[in-house]
mmCIF file of the C-alpha atoms, coordinates in Angstrom:
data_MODEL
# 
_entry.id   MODEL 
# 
loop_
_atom_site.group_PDB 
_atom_site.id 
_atom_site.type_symbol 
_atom_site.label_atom_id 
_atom_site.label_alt_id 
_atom_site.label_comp_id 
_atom_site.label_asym_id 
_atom_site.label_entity_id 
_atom_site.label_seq_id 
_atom_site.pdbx_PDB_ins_code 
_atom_site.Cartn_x 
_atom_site.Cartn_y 
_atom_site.Cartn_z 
_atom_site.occupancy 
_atom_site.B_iso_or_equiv 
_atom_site.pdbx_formal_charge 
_atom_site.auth_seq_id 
_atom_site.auth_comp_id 
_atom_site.auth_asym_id 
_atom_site.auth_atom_id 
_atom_site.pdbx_PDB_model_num 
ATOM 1   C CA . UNK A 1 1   ? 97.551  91.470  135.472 1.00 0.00 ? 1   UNK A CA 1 
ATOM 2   C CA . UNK A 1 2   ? 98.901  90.596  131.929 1.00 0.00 ? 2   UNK A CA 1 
ATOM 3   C CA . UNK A 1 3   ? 100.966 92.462  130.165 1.00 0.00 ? 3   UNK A CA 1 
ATOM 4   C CA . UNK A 1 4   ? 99.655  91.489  126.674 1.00 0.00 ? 4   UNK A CA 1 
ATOM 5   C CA . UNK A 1 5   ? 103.675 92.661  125.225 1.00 0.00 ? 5   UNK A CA 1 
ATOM 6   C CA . UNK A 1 6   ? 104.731 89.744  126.552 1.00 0.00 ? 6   UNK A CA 1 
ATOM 7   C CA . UNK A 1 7   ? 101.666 87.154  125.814 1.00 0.00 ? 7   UNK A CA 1 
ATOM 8   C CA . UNK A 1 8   ? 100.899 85.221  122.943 1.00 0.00 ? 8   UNK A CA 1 
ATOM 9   C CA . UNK A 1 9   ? 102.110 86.984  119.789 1.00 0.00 ? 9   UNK A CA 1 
ATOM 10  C CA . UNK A 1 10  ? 103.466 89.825  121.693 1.00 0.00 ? 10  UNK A CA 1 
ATOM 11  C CA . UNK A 1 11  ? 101.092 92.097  119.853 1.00 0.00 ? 11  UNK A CA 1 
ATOM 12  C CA . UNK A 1 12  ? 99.132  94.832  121.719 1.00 0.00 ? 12  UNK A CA 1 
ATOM 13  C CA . UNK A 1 13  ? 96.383  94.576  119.302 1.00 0.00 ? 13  UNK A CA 1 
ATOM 14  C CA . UNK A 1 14  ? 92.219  92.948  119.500 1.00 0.00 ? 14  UNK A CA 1 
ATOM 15  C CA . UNK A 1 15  ? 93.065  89.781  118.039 1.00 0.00 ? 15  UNK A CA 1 
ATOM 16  C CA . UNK A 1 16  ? 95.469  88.813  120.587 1.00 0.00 ? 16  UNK A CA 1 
ATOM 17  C CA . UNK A 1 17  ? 94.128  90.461  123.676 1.00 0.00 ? 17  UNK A CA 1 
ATOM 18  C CA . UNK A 1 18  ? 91.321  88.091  122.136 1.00 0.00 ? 18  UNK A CA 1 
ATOM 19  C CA . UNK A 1 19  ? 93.112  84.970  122.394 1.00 0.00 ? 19  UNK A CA 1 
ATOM 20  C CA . UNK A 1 20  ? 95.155  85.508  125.488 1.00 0.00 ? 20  UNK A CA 1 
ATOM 21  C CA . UNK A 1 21  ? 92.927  87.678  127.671 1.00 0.00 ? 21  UNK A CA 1 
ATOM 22  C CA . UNK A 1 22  ? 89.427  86.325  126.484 1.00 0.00 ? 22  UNK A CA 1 
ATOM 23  C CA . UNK A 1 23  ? 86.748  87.570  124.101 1.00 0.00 ? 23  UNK A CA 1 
ATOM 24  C CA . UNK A 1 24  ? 84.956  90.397  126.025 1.00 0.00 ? 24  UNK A CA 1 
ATOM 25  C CA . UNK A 1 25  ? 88.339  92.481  126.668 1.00 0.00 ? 25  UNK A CA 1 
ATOM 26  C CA . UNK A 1 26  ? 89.225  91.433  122.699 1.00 0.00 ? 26  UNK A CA 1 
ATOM 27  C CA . UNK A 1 27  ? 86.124  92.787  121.706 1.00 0.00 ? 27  UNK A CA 1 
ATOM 28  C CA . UNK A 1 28  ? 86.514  95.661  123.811 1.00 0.00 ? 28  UNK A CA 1 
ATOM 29  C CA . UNK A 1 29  ? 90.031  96.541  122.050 1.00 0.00 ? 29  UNK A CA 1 
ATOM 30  C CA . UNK A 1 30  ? 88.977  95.950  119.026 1.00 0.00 ? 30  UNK A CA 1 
ATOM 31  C CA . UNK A 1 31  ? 85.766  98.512  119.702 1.00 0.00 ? 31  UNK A CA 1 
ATOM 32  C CA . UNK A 1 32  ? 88.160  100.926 120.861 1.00 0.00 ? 32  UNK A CA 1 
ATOM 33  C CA . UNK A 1 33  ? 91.081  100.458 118.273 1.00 0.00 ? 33  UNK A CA 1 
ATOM 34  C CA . UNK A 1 34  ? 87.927  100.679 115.164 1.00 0.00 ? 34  UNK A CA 1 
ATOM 35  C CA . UNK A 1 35  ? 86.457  104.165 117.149 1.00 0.00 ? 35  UNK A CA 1 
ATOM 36  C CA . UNK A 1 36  ? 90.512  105.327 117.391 1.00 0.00 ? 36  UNK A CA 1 
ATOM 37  C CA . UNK A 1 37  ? 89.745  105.272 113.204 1.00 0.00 ? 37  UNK A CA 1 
ATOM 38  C CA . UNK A 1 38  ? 86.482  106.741 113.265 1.00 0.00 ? 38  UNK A CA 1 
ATOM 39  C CA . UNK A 1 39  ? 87.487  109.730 115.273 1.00 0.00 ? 39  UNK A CA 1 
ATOM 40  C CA . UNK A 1 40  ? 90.470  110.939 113.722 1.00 0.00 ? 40  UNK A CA 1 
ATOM 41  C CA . UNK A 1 41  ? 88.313  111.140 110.297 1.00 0.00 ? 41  UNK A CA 1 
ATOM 42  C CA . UNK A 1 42  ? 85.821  112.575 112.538 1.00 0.00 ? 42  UNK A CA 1 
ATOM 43  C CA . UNK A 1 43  ? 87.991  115.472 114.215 1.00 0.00 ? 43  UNK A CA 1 
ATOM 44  C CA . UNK A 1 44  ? 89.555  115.596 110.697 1.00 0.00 ? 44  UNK A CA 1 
ATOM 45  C CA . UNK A 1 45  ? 86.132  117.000 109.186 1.00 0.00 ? 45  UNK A CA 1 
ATOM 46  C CA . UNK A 1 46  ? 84.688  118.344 112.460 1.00 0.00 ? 46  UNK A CA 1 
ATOM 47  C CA . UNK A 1 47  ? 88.537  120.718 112.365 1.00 0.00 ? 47  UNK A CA 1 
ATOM 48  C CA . UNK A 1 48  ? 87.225  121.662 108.632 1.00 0.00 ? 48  UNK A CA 1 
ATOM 49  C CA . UNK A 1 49  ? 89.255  119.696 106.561 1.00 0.00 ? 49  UNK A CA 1 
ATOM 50  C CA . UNK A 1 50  ? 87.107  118.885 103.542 1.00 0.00 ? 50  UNK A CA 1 
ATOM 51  C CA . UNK A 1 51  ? 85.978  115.043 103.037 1.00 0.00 ? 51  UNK A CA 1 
ATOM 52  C CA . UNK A 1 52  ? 89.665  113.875 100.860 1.00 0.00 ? 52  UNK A CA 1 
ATOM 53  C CA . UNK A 1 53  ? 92.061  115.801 103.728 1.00 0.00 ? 53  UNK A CA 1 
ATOM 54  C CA . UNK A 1 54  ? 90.007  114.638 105.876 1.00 0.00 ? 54  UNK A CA 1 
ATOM 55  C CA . UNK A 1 55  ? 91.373  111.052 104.724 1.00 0.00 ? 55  UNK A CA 1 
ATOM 56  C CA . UNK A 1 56  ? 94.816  111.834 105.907 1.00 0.00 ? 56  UNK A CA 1 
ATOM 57  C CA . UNK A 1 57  ? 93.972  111.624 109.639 1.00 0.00 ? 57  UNK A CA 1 
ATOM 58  C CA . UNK A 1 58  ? 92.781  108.384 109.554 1.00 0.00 ? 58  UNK A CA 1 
ATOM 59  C CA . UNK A 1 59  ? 95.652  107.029 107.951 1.00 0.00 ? 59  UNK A CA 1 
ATOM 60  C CA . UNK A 1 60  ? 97.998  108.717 111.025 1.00 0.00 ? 60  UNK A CA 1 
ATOM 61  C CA . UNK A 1 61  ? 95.874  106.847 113.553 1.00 0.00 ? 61  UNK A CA 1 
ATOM 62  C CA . UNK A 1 62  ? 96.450  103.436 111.332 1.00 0.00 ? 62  UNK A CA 1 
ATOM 63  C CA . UNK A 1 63  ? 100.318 104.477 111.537 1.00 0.00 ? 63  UNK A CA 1 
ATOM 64  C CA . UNK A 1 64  ? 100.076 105.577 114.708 1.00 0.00 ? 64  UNK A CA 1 
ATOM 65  C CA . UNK A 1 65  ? 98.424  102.473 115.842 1.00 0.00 ? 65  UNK A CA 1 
ATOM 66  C CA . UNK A 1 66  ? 100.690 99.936  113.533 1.00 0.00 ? 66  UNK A CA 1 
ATOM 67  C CA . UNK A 1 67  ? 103.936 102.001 114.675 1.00 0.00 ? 67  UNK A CA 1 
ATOM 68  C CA . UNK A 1 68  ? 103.451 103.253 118.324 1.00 0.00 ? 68  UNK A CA 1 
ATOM 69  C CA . UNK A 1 69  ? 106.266 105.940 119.569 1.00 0.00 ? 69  UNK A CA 1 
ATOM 70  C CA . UNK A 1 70  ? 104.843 104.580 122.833 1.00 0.00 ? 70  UNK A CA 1 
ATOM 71  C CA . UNK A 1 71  ? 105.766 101.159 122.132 1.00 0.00 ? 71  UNK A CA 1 
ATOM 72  C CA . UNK A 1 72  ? 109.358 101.406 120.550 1.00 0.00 ? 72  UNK A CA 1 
ATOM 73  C CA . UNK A 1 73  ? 107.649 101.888 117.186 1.00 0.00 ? 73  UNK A CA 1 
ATOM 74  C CA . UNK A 1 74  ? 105.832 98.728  117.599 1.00 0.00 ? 74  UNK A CA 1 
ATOM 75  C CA . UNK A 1 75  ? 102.247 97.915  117.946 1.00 0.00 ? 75  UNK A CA 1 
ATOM 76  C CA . UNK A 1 76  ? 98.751  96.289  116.652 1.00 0.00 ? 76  UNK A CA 1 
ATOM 77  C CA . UNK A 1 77  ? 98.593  94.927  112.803 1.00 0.00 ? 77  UNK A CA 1 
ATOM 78  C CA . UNK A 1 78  ? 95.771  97.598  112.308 1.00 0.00 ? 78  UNK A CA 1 
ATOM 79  C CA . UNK A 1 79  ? 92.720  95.998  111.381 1.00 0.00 ? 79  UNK A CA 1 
ATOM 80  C CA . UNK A 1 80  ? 90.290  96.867  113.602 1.00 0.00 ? 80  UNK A CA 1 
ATOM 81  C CA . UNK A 1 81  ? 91.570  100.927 112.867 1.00 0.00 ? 81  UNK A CA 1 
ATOM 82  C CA . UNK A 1 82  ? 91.458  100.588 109.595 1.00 0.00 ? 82  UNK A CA 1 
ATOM 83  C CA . UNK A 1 83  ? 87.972  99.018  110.074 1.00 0.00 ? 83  UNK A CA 1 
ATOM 84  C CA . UNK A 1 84  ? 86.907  102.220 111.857 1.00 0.00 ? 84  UNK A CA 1 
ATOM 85  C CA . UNK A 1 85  ? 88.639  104.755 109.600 1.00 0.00 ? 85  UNK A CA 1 
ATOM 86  C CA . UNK A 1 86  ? 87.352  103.426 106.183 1.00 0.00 ? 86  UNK A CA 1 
ATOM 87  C CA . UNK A 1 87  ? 83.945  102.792 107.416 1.00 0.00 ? 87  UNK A CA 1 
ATOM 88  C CA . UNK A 1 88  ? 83.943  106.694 107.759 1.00 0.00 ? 88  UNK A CA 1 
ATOM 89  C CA . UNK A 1 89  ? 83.606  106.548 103.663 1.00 0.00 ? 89  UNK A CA 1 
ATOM 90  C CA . UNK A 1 90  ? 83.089  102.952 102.901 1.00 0.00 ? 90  UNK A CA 1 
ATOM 91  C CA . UNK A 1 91  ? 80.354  101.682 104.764 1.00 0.00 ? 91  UNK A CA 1 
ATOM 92  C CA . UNK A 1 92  ? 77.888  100.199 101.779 1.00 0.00 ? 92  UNK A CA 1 
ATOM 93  C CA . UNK A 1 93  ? 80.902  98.366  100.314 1.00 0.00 ? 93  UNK A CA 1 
ATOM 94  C CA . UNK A 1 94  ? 82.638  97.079  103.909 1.00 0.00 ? 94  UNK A CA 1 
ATOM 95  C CA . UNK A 1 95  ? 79.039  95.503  104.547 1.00 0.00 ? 95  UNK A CA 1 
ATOM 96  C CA . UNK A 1 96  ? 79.855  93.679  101.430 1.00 0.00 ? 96  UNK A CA 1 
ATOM 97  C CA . UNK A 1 97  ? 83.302  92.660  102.419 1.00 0.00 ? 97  UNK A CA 1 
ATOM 98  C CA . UNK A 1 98  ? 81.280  91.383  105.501 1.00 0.00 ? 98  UNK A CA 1 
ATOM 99  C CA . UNK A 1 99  ? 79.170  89.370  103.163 1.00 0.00 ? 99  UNK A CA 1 
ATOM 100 C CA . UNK A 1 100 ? 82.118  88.153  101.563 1.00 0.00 ? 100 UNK A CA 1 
ATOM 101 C CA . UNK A 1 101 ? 83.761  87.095  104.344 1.00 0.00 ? 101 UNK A CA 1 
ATOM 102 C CA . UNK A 1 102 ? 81.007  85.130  105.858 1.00 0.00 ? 102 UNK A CA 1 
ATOM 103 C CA . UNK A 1 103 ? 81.084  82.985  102.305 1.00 0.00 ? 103 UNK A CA 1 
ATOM 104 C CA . UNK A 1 104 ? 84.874  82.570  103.221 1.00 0.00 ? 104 UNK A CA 1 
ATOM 105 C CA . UNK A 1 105 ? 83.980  81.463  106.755 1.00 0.00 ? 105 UNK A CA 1 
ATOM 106 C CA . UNK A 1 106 ? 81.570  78.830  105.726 1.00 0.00 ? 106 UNK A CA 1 
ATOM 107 C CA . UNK A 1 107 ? 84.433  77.468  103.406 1.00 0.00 ? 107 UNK A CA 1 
ATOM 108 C CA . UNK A 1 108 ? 86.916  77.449  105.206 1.00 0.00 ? 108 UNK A CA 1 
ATOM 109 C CA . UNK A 1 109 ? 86.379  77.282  109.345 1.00 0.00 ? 109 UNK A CA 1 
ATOM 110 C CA . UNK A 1 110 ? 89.487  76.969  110.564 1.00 0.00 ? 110 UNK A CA 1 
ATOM 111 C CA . UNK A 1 111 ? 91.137  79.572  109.309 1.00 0.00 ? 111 UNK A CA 1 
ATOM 112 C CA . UNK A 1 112 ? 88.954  82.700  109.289 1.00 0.00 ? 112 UNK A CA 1 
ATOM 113 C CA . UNK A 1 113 ? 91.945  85.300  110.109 1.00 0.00 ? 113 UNK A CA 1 
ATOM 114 C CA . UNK A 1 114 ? 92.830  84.496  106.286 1.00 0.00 ? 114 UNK A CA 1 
ATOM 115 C CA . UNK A 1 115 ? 89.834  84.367  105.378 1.00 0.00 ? 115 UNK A CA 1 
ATOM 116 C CA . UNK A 1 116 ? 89.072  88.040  106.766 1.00 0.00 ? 116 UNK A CA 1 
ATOM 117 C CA . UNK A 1 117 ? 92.424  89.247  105.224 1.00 0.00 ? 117 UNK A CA 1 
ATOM 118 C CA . UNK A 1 118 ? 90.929  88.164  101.941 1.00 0.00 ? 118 UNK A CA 1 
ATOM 119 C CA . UNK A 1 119 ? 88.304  89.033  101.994 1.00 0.00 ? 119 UNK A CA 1 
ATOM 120 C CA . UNK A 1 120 ? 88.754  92.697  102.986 1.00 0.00 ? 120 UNK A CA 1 
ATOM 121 C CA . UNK A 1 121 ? 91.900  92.429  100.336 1.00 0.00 ? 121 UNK A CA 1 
ATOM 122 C CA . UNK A 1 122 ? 88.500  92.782  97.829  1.00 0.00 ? 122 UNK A CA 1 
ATOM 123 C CA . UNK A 1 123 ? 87.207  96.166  98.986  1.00 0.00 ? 123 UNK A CA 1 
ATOM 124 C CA . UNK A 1 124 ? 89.111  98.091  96.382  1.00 0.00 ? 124 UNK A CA 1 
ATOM 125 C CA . UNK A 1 125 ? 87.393  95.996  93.816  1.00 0.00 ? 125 UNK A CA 1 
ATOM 126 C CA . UNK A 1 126 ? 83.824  96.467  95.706  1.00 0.00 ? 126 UNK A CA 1 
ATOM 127 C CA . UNK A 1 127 ? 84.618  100.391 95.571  1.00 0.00 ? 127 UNK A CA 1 
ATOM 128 C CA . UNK A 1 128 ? 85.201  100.292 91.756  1.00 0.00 ? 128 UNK A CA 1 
ATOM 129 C CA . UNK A 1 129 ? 81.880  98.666  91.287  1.00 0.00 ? 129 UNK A CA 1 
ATOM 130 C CA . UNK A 1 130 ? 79.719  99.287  93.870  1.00 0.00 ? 130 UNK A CA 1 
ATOM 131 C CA . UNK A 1 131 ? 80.549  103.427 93.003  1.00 0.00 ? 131 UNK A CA 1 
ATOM 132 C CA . UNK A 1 132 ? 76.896  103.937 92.877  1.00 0.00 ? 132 UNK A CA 1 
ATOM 133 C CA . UNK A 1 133 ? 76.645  103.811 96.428  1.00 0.00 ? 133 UNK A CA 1 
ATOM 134 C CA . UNK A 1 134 ? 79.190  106.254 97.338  1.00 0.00 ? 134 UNK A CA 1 
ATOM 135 C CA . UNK A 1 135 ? 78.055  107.594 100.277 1.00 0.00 ? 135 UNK A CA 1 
ATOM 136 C CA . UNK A 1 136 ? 79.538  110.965 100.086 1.00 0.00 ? 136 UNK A CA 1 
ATOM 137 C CA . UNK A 1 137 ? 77.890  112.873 97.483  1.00 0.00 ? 137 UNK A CA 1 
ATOM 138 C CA . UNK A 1 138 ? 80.020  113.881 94.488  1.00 0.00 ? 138 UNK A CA 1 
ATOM 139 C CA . UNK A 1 139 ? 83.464  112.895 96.020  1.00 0.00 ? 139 UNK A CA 1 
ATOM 140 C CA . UNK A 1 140 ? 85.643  111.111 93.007  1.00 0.00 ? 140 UNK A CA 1 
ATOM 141 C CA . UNK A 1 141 ? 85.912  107.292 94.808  1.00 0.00 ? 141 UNK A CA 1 
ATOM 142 C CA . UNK A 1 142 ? 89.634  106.945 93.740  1.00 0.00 ? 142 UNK A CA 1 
ATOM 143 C CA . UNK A 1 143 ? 91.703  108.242 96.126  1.00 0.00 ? 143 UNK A CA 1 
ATOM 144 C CA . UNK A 1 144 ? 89.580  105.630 98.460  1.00 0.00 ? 144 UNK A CA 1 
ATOM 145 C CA . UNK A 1 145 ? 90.391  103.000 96.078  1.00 0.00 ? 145 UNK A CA 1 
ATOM 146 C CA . UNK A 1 146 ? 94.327  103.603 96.248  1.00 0.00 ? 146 UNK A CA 1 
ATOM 147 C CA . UNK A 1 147 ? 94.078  104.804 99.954  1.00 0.00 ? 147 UNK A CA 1 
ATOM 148 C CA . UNK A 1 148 ? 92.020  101.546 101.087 1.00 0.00 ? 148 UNK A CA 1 
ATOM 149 C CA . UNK A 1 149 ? 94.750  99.362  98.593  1.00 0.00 ? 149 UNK A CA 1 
ATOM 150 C CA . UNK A 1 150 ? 97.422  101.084 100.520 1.00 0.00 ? 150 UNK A CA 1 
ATOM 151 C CA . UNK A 1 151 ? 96.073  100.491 104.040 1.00 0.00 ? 151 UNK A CA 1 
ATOM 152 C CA . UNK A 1 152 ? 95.317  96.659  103.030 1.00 0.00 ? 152 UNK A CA 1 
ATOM 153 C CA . UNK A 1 153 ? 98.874  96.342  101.459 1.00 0.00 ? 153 UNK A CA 1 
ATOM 154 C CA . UNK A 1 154 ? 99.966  98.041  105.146 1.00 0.00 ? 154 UNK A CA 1 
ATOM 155 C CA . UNK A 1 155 ? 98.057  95.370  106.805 1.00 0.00 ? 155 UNK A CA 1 
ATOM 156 C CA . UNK A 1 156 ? 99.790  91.993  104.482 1.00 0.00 ? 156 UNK A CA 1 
ATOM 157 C CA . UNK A 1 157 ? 102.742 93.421  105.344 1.00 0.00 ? 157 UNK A CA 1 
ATOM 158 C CA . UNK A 1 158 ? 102.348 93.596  108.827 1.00 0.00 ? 158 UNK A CA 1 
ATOM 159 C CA . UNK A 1 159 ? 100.537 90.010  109.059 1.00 0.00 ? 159 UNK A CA 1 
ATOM 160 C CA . UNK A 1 160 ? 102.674 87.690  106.706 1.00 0.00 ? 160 UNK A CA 1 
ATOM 161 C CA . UNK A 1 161 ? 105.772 87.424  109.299 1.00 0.00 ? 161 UNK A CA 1 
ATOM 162 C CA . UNK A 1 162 ? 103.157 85.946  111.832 1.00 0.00 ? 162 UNK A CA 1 
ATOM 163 C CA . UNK A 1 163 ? 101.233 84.260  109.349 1.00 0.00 ? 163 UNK A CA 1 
ATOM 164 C CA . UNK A 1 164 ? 105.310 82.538  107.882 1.00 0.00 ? 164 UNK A CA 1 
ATOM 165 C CA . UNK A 1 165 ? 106.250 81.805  110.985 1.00 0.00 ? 165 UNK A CA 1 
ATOM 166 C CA . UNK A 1 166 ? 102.770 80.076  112.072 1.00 0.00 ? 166 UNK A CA 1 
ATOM 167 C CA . UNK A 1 167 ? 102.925 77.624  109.422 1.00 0.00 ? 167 UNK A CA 1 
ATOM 168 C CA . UNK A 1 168 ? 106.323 76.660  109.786 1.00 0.00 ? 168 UNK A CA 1 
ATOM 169 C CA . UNK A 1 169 ? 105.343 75.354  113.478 1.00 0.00 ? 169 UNK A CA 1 
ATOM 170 C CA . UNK A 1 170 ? 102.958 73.218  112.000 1.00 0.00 ? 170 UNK A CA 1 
# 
């Protein structure tokens, strides 16, 4: 019976179905918005596209998500999508961006949206070193490194008018 436009921060995405709707339906969007990801890199590669086109269809469903035609070009900030799509090729090091992130949430408790944002800001970094564990055989890691920079760049962007406006009420 809510519409979640009109709630909150106005935003269709997880985080504030999660805050104005409760935590089961928030986790249930942001489930949904992560598999949205998943499955465009999966049809991507499933259509034949080769593992770096195959790249391309993940970032539509991150547009697509961030920039709804269904929503007057207006929509989620795209994290839990871009979750989904880069775990398709960055698994190993986004379990270290986890890791990260819980040392960020021990330091600072009160403000772990930041703290996520930053910590995920260091998964181009965890790319360059962790290359070892690329999990796709023989695939050059850079065009993850500039396409995960890009979609984390995508994501400040959307998230620093809400973050500006939340500490100038205090």
């Amino acid at each position: 019976a809510i519409d979640i436009r009109r709630t909150g921060t106005r935003n269709p995405g997880a985080t504030n179905v999660f805050k104005n709707v409760g935590k089961i339906a928030g986790a249930g969007v942001a489930i949904a918005d992560a598999a949205k990801g998943a499955a465009a890199v999966s049809i991507g590669l499933a259509a034949g596209l080769g593992p770096i086109a195959a790249i391309w269809p993940g970032v539509a469903a991150v547009l697509g998500h961030d920039f709804s035609p269904f929503l007057r070009f207006r929509g989620g900030k795209g994290g839990a999508t871009t979750l989904g799509f880069l775990a398709c090729y960055l698994l190993p090091e986004l379990l270290v961006v986890f890791l990260t992130w819980m040392v960020f949430a021990l330091a600072v408790r009160k403000h772990l949206f930041v703290a996520s944002l930053f910590a995920l800001s260091l998964l181009p970094f965890w790319v360059w070193i962790l290359e070892w564990s690329w999990p796709i055989p023989l695939l050059d890691p850079r065009p993850m490194i500039w396409v995960s920079s890009a979609m984390i760049l995508l994501m400040w962007f959307r998230i620093l008018p809400g973050l500006r406006e939340r500490s100038r009420r205090g």
